[in-house]
N, C-alpha and C positions, 0 to 999 in steps of 0.2 A: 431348547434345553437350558436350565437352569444349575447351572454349580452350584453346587453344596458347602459347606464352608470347609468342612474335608479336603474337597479335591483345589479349591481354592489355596491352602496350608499343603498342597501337594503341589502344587503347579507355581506359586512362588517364587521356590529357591530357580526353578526354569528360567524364570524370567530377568534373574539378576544381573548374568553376563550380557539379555541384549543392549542392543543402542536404537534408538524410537526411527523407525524406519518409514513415519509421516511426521512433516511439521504442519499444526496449521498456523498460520500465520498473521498480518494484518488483513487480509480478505475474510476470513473467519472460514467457515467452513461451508465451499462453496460442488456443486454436482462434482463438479474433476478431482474434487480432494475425498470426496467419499467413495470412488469409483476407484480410486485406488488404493484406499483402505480396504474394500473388498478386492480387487489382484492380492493386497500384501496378506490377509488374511487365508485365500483362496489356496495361497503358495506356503504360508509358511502356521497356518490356526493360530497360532500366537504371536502376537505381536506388541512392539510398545509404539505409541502417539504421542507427540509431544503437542499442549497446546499454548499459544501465547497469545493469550486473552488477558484482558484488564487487570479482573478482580478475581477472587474464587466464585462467587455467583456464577459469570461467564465461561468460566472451564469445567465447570460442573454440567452448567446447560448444553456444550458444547459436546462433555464426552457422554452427557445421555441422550442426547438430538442419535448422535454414531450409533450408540449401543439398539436404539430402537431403530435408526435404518438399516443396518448390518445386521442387525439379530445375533449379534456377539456379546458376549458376558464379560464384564467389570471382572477383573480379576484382583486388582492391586489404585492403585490411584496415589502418587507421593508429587506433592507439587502440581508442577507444571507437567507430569507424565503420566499415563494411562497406561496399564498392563490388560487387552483384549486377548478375548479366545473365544474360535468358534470355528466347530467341530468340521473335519472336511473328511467325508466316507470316502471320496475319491483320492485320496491321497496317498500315494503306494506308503509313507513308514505316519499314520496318523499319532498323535499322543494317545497314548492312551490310559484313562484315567481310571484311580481307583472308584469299586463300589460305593455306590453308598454305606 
């Protein structure tokens, strides 16, 4: 499922009070660190990542290497943090997002 820019400009102001609930760090981003961006995403469809990577090139590569393993959508991108979201039907209170 791909966000729309809609629900993108909906899902924003959501995202402003978290705090990034993965670092990646000097290892970069290794199988343990992705395995728990899926739990955090799995528990919470939204989430932020922080990554500390060199240059912008490498956080860039970094948070789309994530988005295509996880299958989770770029919502936001400021610096060093990444706002994901990705939709979980099993979730007793899921988001839920305007129409298109």
């Amino acid at each position: 499922m791909t966000l729309t820019e809609k629900q993108k400009r909906w899902i924003k102001p959501q995202v402003h009070h978290l705090k990034p609930v993965v670092l990646i760090g000097q290892q970069g981003l290794t199988d343990s660190v992705l395995a728990e961006i899926e739990r955090a995403l799995d528990h919470h469809e939204l989430i932020k990542v922080r990554v500390n990577a060199g240059d912008r090139d490498e956080r860039d590569a970094a948070i789309g290497l994530i988005c295509q393993r996880t299958g989770a959508d770029l919502v936001s991108r400021v610096g060093h943090v990444a706002a994901l979201y990705r939709h979980n039907p099993r979730k007793r209170d899921p988001i839920v997002l305007p129409k298109l």
